[in-house]
N, C-alpha and C positions, 0 to 999 in steps of 0.2 A: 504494500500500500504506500502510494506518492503521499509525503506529507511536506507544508510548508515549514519555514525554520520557525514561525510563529507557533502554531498548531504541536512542533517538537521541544519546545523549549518549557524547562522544568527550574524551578527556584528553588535551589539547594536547602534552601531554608526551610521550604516547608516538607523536606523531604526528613532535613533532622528534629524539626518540631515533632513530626511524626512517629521519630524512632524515638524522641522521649518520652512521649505519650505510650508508647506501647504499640502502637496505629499499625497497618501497613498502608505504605509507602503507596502501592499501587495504584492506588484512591489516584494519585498526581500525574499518572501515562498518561499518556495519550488513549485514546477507546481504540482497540484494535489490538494494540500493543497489551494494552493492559491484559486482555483475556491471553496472545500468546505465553505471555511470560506466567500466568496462574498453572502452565504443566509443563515449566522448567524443571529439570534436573537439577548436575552440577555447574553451574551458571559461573563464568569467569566475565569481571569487564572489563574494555578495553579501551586506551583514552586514544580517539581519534582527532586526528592535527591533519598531520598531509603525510607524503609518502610512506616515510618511515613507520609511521604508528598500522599505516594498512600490511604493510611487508610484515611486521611484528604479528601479527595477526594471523595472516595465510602461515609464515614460518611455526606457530603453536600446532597450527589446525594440519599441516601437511606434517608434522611430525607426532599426530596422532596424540598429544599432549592433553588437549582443550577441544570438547564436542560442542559447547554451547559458550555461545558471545553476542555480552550484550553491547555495543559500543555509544562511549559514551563522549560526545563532543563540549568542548567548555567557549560558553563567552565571555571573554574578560577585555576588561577596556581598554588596555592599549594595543589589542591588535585590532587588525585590520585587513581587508581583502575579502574574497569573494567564498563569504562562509557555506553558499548552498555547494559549491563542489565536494564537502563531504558528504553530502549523498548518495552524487556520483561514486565518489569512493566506495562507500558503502553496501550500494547493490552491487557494483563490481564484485568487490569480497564478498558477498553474496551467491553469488553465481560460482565463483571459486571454491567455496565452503561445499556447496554443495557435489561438488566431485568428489568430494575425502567425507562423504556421511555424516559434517558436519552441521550445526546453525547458527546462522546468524542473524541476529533481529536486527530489525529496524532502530535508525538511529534517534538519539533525541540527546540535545543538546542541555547542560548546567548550567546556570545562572548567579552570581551571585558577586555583583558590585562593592559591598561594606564588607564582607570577611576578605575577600581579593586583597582590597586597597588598605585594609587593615592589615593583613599579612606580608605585605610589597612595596606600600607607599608612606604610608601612617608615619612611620621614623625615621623616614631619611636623613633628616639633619643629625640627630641624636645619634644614627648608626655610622656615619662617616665620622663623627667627632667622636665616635669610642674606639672605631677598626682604622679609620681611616681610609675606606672604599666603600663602595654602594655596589650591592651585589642581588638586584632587585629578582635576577634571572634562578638563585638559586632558590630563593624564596616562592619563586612561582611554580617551580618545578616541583617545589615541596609541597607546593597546594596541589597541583594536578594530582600527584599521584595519592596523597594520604584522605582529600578528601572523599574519594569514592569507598574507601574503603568501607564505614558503616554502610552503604550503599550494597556493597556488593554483601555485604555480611546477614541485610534485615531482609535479602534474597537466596539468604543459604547456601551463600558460596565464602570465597577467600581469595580468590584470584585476581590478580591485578596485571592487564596484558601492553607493556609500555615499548616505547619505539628507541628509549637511550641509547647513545652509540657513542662511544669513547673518540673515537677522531674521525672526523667527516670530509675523507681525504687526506689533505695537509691539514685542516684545521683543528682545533681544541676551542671548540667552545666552552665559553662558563657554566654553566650549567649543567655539564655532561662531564666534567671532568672526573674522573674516577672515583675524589674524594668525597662529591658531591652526591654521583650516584651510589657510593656505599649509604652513605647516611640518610637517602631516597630510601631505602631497602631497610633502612634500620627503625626509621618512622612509621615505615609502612608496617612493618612488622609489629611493633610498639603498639598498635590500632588491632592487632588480630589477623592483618592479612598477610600473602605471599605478593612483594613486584617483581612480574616474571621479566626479562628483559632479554630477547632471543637475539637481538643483534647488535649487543654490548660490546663482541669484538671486532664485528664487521666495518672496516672503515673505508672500504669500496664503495663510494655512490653506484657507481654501475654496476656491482652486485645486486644492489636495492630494485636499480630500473627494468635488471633482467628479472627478477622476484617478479614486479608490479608492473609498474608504467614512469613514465617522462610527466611529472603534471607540474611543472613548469609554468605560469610564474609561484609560487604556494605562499601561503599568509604572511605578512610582515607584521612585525611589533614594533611599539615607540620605546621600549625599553630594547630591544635585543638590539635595533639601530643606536644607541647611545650608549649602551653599559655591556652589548652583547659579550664584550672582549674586554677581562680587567687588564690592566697591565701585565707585560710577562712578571715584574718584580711580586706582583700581589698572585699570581697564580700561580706563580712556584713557593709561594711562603705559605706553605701547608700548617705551619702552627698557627697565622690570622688568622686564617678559613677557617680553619679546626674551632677556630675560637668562635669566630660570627656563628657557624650553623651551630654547637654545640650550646653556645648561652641565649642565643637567637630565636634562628630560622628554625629549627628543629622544636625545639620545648614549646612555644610559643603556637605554635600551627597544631602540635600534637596535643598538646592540653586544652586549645579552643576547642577542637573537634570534640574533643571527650565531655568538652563543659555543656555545648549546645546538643548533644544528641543524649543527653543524660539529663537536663534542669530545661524549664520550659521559661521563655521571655527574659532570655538574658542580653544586655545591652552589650553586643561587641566589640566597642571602641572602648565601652566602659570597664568590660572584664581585660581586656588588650592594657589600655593604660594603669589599669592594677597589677598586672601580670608584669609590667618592664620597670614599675615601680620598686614593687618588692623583688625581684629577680635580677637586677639589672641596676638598682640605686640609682634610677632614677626619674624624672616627670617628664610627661607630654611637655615638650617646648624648652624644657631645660639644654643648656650649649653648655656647662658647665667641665663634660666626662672628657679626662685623659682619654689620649687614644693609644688605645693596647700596644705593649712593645711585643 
């Protein structure tokens, strides 16, 4: 079934009101969807972006790994581009799934503005005058993957199907750099799930485009154009990082998720500036913190 990105798109929020309540989730599909997914199995989901995340997908399903996938697409404010092509993507893998006895449902896209920008944007000032870099890309990365996770759990699974890929080409992005994606896996973990990541060593693009397809131009970000690439000096200094996601990025995104899908009308900016108060020593606005040696 054709659905629009209007008609597919789900507000995280009342997905985790729901898992506080006790609720199921379902109540918030889409009609269609909703009734396939009531004679799931074991149900893995999967975060779809662009190529990568579809190749990660068929690579579970052609290795007999993962029979059922729900995929799950995120809107978040600083990207940008043409979001109906994962659809395309989607009944493609679709069509694919179905050669290897697998399924794949229909997509439907996440929503959620205030935990995003609380998790990515909310401290910039405070977190360059503690580390001394803004590293919004790993922060986000931290959101894609741990937020599904009660998601996939209040559907009785634990699987988590992501596209990570340690060097893409010559490149090293931020976000993907190895120490980045352990503690992706460690978060995820932390929540109850597995993040599978099936082409973490593959750093062949054209490995990828023989897997799927060439879908060229694929989504741009206003963070990944401005902060995509830290300096070499800050991506080789593994005790900083170590330090940002461990007093950070990590606790921070892990204990929100646990706070809203466990306590009903909690204010996120409100429990966020408590949370770096007492963690962190210090407030919302304050320029005051040394910055970490």
């Amino acid at each position: 079934m054709t659905r629009s990105y209007c008609e597919s798109t789900i507000r995280l929020r009342n997905l985790y009101e729901a898992i506080a309540r006790g609720d199921d989730i379902l109540q918030y599909f889409p009609n269609g969807l909703r009734e396939d997914l009531e004679g799931r199995e074991k149900i893995a989901i999967a975060e779809i972006a662009d190529r990568d995340s579809i190749a990660a997908c068929l690579k579970v399903i052609m290795d007999g790994k993962i029979k059922e996938i729900l995929p799950v697409a995120d809107d978040i404010p600083p990207e940008y581009g043409n979001l109906n092509k994962a659809f395309n993507h989607v009944f493609w893998l679709q069509k694919q799934a179905e050669k290897y006895n697998a399924k794949v449902y229909d997509l439907v896209f996440i929503k959620s503005e205030e935990i995003y920008t609380t998790l990515t944007a909310r401290y910039t000032e405070e977190l360059i005058s503690r580390y001394g870099f803004y590293a919004p890309c790993i922060s986000c990365h931290m959101y894609f993957h741990t937020l599904r996770v009660p998601i996939v759990r209040a559907l009785g699974g634990t699987k988590i199907v992501g596209g990570e890929r340690e060097l893409h080409d010559n490149r090293v992005k931020t976000s993907q750099i190895p120490l980045a994606i352990d503690y992706y896996q460690k978060a995820v973990s932390m929540l109850g799930g597995e993040l599978i990541l099936p082409l973490r060593k593959i750093s062949d693009t054209k490995d990828i485009i023989n897997l799927t397809f060439d879908d060229n131009p694929q989504l741009s970000c206003m963070f990944k154009e401005r902060y995509g690439d830290l300096p070499r000096s800050v991506m080789n200094d593994k005790v900083k990082l170590k330090k940002f996601i461990e007093e950070f990025s990590l606790p921070i995104t892990v204990d929100l998720i646990r706070t809203i899908t466990t306590k009903q009308n909690v204010s996120i900016t409100g429990w966020a500036d408590d949370f770096v108060e007492k963690n962190l020593k210090w407030t919302k606005g304050s320029r005051d913190n040394n910055i970490v040696k």
